[in-house]
Every structure is written in structure tokens, then in C-alpha cells.
C-alpha positions as CSV (number, residue, x, y, z in Angstrom):
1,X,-26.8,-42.4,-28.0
2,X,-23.3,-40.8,-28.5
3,X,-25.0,-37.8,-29.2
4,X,-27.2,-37.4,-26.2
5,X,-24.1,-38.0,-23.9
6,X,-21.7,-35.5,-26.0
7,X,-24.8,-33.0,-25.5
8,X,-25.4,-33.8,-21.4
9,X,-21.6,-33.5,-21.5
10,X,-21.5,-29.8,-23.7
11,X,-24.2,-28.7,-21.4
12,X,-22.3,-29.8,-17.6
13,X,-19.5,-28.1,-19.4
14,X,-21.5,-24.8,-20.2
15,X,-22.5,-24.9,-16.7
16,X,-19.3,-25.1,-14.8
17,X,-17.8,-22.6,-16.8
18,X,-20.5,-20.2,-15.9
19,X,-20.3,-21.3,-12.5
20,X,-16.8,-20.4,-12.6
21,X,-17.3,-17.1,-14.0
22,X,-20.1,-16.4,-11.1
23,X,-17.5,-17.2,-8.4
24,X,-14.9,-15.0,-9.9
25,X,-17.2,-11.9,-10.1
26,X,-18.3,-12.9,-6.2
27,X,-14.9,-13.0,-5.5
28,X,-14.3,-9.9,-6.9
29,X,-17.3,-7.8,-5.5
30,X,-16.4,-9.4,-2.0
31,X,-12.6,-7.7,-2.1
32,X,-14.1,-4.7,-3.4
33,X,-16.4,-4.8,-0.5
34,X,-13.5,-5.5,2.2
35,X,-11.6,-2.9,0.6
36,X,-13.9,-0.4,1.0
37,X,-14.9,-1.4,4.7
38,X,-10.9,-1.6,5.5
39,X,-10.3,2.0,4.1
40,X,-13.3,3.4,6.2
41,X,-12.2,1.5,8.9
42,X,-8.3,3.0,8.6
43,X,-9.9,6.6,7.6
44,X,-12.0,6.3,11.0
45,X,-8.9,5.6,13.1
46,X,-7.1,8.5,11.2
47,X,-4.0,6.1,10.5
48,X,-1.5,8.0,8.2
49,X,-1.4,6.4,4.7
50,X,1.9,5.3,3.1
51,X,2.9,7.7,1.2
52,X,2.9,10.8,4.1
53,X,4.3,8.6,6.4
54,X,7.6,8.7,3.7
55,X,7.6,11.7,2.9
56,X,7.4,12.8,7.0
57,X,10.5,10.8,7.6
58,X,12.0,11.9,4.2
59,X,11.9,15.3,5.8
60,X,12.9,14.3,9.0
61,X,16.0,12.8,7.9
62,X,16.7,16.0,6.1
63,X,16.4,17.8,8.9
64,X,18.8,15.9,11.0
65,X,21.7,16.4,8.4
66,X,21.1,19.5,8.0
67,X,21.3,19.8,11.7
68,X,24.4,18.1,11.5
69,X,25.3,20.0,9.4
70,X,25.2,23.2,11.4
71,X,26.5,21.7,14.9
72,X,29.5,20.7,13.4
73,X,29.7,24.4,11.5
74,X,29.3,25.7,14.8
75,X,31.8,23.6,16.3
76,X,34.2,24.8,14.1
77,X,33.5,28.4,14.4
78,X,33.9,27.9,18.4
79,X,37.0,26.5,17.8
80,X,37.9,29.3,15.9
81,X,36.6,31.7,18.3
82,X,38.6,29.8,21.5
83,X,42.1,29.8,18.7
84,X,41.2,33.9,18.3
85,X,40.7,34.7,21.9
């Protein structure tokens, strides 16, 4: 009799392992499907991905010392100019 159970029990086993591995492969093809609807989605809406967006405003801070920069060399230059004249 020990047998039969051990075997009912191998089998319930068996089965709720591959029912395990069925829900993680659903699981998996349902975020691949919300991936790929959420990218369209963004792409659709022409939303700026990451990666531009930091390298935009790495530019843009750039830009501003460099303006900086230049105001305050030409500052120094008027002052120069005013001491001259």
C-alpha cells in the first residue's frame, strides 16, 4: 500500500512542478508581451528614451559653462577696455 501512496505522491509532485514551470514561462511570455506593447506605446507618443535625454542635458550643461565661461572673459576684457580708455 506504501507503494501506491509514495507513487500518487511522486506523481502530485511531477505535476506541480510542471505546473510551476508552465506559470513561469506564462509569466515570462506575458512581460515580454507588455514590454513590447509599452515600447510601441512610448515609440507612438515619440517620448525621448533615456539615454538622449542625458546626453541632451550633458550638452546643455556644457554649453552653459562654456557660456560662463565667455561672459565672464568678456567682462574682463570690458574692464580692460573701460581701465584703457
Amino acid at each position: 500500500m506504501s507503494n501506491g501512496t509514495n507513487r500518487i505522491l511522486d506523481d502530485f509532485a511531477k505535476l506541480m512542478t510542471d505546473a510551476a514551470g508552465a506559470a513561469q514561462g506564462l509569466r515570462r511570455e506575458v512581460e515580454t508581451a507588455f514590454q513590447s506593447q509599452a515600447e510601441r506605446f512610448l515609440n507612438n507618443m515619440d517620448v525621448v528614451k533615456r539615454e538622449e535625454f542625458e546626453a541632451v542635458r550633458e550638452m546643455a550643461a556644457r554649453a552653459r559653462d562654456e557660456n560662463d565661461a565667455l561672459k565672464a572673459r568678456i567682462e574682463a576684457l570690458e574692464a580692460k577696455l573701460a581701465a584703457q580708455g
